[in-house]
One Martini backbone bead per residue (centre of mass of N, CA, C, O) as a GRO file, in nm:
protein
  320
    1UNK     BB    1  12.799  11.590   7.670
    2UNK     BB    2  12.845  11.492   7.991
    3UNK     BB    3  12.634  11.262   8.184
    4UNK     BB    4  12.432  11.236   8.480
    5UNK     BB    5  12.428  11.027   8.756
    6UNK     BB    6  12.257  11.028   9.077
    7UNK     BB    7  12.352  10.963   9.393
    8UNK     BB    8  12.153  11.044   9.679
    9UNK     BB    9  12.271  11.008   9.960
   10UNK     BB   10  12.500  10.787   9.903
   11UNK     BB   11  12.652  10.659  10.228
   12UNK     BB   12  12.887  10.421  10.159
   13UNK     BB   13  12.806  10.314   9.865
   14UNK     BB   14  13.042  10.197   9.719
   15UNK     BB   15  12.955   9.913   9.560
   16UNK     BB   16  12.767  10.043   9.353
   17UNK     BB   17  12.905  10.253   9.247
   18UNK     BB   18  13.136  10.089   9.117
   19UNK     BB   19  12.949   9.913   8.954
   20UNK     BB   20  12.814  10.089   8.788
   21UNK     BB   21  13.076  10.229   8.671
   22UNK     BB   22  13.140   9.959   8.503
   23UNK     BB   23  12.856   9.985   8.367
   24UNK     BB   24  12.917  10.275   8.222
   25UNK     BB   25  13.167  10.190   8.069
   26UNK     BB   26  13.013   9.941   7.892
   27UNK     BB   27  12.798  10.140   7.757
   28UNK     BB   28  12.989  10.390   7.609
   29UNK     BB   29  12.752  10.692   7.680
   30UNK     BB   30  12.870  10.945   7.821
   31UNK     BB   31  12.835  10.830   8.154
   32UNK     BB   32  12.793  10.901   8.478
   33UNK     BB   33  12.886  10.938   8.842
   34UNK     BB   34  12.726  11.144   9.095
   35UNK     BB   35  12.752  11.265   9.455
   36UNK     BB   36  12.589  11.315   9.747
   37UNK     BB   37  12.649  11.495  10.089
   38UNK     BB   38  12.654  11.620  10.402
   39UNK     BB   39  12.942  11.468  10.374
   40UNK     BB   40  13.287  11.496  10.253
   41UNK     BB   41  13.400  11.228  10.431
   42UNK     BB   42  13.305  11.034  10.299
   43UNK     BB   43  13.353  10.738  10.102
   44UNK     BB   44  13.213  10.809   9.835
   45UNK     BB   45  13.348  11.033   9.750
   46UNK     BB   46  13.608  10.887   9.616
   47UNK     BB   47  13.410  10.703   9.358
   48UNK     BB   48  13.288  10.903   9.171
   49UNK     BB   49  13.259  11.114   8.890
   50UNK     BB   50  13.174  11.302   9.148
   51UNK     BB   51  13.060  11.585   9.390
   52UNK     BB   52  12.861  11.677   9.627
   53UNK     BB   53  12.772  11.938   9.842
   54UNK     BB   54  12.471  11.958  10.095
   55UNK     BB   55  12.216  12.029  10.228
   56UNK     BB   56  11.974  11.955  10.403
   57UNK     BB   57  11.653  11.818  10.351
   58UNK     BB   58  11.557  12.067  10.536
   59UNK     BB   59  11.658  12.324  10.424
   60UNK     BB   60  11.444  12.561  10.347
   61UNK     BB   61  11.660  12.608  10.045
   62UNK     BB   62  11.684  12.379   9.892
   63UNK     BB   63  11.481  12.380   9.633
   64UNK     BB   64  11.638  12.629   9.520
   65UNK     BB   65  11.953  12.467   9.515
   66UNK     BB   66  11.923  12.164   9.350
   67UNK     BB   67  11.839  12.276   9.036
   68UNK     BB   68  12.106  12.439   8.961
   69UNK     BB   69  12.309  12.180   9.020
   70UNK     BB   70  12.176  12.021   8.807
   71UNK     BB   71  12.243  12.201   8.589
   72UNK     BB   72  12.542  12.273   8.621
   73UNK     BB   73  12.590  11.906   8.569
   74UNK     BB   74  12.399  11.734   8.397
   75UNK     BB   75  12.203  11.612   8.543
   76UNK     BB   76  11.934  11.347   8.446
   77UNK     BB   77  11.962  11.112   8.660
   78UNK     BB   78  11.800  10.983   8.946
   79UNK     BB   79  11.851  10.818   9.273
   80UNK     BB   80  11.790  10.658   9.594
   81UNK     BB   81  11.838  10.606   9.966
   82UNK     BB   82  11.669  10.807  10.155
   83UNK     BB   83  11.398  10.834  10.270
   84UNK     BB   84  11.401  11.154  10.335
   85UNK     BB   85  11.401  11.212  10.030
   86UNK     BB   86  11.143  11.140   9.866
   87UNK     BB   87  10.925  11.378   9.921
   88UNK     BB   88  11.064  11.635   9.846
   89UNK     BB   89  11.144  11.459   9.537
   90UNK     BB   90  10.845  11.523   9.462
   91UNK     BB   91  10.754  11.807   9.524
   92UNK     BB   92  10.998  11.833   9.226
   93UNK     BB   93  10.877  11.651   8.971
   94UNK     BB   94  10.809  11.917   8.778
   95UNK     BB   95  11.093  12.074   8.783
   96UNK     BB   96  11.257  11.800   8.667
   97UNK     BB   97  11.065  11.754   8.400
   98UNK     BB   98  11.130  12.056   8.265
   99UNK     BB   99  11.470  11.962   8.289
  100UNK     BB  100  11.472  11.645   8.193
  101UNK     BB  101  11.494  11.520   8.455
  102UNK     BB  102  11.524  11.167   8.576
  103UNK     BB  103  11.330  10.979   8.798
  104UNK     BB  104  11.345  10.725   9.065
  105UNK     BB  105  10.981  10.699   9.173
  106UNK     BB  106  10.710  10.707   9.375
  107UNK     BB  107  10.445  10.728   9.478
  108UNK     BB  108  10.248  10.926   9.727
  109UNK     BB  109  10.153  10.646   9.842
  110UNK     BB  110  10.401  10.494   9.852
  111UNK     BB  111  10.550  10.631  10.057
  112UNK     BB  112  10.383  10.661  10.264
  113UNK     BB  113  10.391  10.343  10.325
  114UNK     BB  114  10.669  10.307  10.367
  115UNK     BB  115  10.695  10.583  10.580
  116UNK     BB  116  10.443  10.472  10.750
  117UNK     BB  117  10.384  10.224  10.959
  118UNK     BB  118  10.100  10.260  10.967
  119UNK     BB  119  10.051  10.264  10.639
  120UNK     BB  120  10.159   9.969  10.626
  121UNK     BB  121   9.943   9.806  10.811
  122UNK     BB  122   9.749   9.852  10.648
  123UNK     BB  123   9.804   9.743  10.409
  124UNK     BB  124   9.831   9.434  10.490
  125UNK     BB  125   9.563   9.421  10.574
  126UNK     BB  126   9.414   9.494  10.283
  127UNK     BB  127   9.574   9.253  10.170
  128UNK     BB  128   9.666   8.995  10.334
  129UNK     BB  129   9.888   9.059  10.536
  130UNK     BB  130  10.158   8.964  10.732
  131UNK     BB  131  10.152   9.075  11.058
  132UNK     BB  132  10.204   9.279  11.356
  133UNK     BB  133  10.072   9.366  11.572
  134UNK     BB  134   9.906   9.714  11.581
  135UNK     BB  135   9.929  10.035  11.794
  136UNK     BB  136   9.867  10.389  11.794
  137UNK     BB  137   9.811  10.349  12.110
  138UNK     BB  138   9.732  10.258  12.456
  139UNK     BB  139   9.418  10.250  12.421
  140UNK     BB  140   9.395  10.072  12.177
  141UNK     BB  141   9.570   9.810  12.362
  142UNK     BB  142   9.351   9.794  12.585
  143UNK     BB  143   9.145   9.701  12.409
  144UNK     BB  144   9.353   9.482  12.253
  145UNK     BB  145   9.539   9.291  12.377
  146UNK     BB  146   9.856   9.121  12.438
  147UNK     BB  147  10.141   9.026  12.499
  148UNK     BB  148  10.423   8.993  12.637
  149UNK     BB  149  10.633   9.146  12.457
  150UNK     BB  150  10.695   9.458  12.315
  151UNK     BB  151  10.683   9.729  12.087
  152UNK     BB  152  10.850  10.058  12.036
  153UNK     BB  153  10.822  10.276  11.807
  154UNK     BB  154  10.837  10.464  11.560
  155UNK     BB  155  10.644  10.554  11.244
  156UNK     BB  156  10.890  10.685  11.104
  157UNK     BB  157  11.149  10.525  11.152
  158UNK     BB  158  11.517  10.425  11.100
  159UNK     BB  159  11.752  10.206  11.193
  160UNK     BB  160  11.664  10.117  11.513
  161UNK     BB  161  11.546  10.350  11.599
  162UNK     BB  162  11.362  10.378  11.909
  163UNK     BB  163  11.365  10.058  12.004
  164UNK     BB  164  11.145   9.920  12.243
  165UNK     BB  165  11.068   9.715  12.507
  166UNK     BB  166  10.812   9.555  12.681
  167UNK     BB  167  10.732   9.368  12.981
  168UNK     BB  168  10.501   9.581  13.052
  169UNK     BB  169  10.285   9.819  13.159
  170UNK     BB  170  10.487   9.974  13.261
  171UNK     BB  171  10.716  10.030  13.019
  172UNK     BB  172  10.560  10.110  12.879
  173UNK     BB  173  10.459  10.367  12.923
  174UNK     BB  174  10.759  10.504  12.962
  175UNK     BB  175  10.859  10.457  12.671
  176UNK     BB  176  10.646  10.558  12.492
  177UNK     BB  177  10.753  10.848  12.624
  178UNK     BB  178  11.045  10.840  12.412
  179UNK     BB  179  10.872  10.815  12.170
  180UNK     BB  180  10.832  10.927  11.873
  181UNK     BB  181  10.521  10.879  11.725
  182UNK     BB  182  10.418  10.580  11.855
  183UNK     BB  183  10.437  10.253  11.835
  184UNK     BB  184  10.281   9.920  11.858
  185UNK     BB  185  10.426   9.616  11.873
  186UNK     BB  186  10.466   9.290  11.789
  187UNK     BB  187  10.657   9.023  11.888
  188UNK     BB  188  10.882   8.830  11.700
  189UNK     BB  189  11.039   8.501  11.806
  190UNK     BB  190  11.297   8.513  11.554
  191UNK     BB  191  11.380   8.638  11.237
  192UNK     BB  192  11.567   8.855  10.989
  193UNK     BB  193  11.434   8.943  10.647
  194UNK     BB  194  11.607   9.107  10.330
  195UNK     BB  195  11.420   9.173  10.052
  196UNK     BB  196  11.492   9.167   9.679
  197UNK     BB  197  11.310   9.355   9.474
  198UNK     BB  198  11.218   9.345   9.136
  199UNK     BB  199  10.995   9.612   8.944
  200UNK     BB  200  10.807   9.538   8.612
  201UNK     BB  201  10.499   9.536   8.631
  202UNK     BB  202  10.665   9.231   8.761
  203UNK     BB  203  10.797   9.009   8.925
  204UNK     BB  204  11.196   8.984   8.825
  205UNK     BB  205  11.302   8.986   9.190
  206UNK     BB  206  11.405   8.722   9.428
  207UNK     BB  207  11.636   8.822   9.751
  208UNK     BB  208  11.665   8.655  10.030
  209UNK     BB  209  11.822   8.781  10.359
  210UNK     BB  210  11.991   8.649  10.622
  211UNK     BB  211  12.012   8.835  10.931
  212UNK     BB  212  12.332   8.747  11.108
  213UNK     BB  213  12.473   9.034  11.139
  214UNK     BB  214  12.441   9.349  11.323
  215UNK     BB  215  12.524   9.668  11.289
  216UNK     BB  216  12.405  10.000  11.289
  217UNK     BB  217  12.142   9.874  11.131
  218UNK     BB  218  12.392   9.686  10.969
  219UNK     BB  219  12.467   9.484  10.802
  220UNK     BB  220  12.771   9.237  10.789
  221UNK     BB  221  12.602   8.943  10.801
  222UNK     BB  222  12.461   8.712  10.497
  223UNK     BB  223  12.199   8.504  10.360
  224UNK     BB  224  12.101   8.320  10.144
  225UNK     BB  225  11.693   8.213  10.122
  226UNK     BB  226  11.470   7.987   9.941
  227UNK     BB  227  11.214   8.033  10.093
  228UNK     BB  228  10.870   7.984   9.957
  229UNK     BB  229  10.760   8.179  10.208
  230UNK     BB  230  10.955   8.443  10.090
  231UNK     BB  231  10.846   8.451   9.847
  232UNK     BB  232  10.582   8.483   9.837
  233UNK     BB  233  10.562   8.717  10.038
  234UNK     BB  234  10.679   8.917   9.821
  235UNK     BB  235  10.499   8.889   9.548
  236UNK     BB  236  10.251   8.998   9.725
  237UNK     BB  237  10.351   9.255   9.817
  238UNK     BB  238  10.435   9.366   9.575
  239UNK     BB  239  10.170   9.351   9.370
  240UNK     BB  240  10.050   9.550   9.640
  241UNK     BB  241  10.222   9.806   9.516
  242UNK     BB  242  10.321   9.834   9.237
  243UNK     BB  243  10.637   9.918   9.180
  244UNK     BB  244  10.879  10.044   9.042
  245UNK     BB  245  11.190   9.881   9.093
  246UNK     BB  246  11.309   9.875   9.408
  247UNK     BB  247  11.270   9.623   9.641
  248UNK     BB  248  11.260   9.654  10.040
  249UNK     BB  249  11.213   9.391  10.232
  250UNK     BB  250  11.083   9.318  10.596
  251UNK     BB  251  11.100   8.993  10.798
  252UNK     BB  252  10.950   8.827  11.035
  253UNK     BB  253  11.083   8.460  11.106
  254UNK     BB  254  10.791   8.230  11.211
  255UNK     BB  255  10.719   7.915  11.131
  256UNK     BB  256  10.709   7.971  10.854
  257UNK     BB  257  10.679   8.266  10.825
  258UNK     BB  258  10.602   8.605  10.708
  259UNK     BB  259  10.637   8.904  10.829
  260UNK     BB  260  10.579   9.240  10.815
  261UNK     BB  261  10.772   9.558  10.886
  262UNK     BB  262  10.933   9.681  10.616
  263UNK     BB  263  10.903   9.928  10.347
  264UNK     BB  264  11.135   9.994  10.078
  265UNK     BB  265  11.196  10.221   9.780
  266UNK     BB  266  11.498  10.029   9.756
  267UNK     BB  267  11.764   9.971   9.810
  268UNK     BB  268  11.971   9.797  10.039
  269UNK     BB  269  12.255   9.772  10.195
  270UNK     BB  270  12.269   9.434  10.128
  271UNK     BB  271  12.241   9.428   9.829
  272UNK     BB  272  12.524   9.341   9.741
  273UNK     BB  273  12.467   9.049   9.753
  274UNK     BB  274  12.270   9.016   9.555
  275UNK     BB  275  12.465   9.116   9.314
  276UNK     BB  276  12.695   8.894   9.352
  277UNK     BB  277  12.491   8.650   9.311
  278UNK     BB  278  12.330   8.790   8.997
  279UNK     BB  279  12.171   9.055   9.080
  280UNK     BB  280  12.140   9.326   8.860
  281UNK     BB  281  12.043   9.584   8.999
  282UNK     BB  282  12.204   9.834   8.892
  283UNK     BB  283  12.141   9.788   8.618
  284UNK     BB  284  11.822   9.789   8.607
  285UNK     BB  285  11.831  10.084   8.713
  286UNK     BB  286  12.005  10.228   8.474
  287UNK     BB  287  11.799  10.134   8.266
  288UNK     BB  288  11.536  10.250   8.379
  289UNK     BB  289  11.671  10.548   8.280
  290UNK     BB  290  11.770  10.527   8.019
  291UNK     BB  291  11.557  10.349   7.861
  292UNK     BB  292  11.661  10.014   7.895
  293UNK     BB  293  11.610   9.720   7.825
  294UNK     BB  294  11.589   9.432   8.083
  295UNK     BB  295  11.761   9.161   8.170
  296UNK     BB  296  11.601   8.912   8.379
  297UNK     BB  297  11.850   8.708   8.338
  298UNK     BB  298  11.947   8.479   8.589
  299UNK     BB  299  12.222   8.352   8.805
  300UNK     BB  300  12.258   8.206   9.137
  301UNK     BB  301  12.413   8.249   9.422
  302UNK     BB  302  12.279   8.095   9.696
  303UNK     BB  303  12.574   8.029   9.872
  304UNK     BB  304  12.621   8.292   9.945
  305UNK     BB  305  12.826   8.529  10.146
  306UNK     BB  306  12.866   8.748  10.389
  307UNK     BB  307  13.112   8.976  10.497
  308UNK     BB  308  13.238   9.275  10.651
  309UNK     BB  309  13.462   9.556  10.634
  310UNK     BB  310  13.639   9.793  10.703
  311UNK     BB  311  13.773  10.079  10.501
  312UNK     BB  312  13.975  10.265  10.403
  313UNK     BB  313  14.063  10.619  10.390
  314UNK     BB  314  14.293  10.856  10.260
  315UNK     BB  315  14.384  11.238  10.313
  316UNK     BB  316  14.471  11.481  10.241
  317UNK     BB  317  14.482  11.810  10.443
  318UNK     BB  318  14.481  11.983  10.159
  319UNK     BB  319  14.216  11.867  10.023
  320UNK     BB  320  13.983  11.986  10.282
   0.00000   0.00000   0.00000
């Protein structure tokens, strides 16, 4: 009976789900990949060899609703993409273990740090990463100011939802009052590079990505930089982390110095251009799920570019 690999909250992940499928035919052991989304519409609805729409990860009735369907559809792995999926199915990770389905996540000291910015921030200083000065009232903030201007983010938030400026303390006061949960974090005037590390006991790949145009917080155009100081600072952070899997670390770079502001314990949106330079990241996620030892010999192509552009799908309106 033919077994599958779950991309969970797969949204537009077009090029990896491609990949993998490519690579699940070359295994050739009757195993497949398929999708699920709150949105029936998404791209990438049809591109898995199967979907399931599923409710939100916030209804009540999720984990009662989630594994009838990994059961009845012989899902065997999964692995994750949405932030907000994480703790969830950690949360049902004995019931996932009673059905031998195997996920693809970290413990619950590393979610809790990669998503919540104040215990990233505390992560880095305890480790001596270089960060961007954070705090986590505007009282924290009058205790030992910083220069102008700042910025005011939600301390749960990604994508660069509510993210704003201040360039004085009228503005802190006014905007901090419109960010969730916000902390102050110091403004980095630098560029922003999003590192792709896999984790295996220890760094077995490390992919610089520095985002050279972003569209609604997805990088859209991207070149990779092999400098030594964001090697260093990746292989720090991963091994202050220490989880196995995919690691995606995002970075402010200025004067050659690597501040960390984000850490995701997943592939990245830009991951594809790692991917296509050579670190087959696809293969690594679904070979330690199947339990099949991984070759990290690979070879860069260094110069490569990437730029994306919207792909239509058509759909007959019988389909719907």
């Amino acid at each position: 009976m033919k077994e599958y690999i779950l991309l969970y909250n797969g949204r537009r992940r077009v090029y990896i789900v491609e990949k993998i499928k490519e690579y699940l035919n070359a295994l050739n052991k009757n195993i497949g990949i398929c999708i699920t989304d709150t949105d029936n519409l998404d791209p990438v609805v049809y591109h898995g060899d199967k979907f399931f729409e599923v409710p939100p990860i916030e209804d009540k009735e999720w984990s009662k609703k989630i594994i009838p369907l990994l059961k009845e559809n012989n899902i065997k792995y999964i692995f994750l993409w949405n932030n907000k999926d994480f703790m969830p199915f950690y949360n049902i990770k004995d019931k996932l273990k009673k059905e031998n389905i195997k996920i693809l996540l970290p413990s619950e000291e590393v979610i809790n740090i990669c998503f919540n910015k104040k215990l990233t921030n505390t992560f880095a200083l305890e480790n001596s990463i270089l960060t961007p000065s954070t705090f986590n009232s505007i009282e924290e903030f009058l205790e030992n100011p910083i220069d102008f201007p700042v910025l005011i983010k939600p301390s749960h938030g990604a994508g660069n939802m509510n993210i704003f400026k201040a360039y004085n303390m009228e503005e802190l006061k006014i905007l901090y009052k419109r960010v969730p949960a916000p902390i102050i974090q110091e403004f980095i005037d630098g560029f922003q590079v999003t590192i792709d590390v896999f984790y295996d006991n220890e760094v077995k790949a490390i992919i610089p990505r520095k985002r050279v145009k972003v569209r609604d917080a997805e990088v859209v155009q991207a070149s990779i930089v092999l400098d030594d100081y964001l090697i260093e600072a990746a292989t720090k952070i991963a091994n202050a982390l220490n989880t196995n899997g995919p690691l995606n670390i995002q970075v402010m770079c200025k004067d050659n110095k690597a501040y960390l502001i984000d850490l995701h314990p997943r592939f990245g949106g830009g991951t594809d251009l790692s991917i296509e330079a050579g670190a087959e990241i696809h293969k690594w996620i679904v070979n330690m799920l199947l339990g099949i030892e991984n070759d990290y010999n690979y070879k860069l192509n260094n110069k490569l570019f990437m730029t994306r552009y919207l792909k239509s799908e058509f759909i007959e309106m019988s389909d719907l």
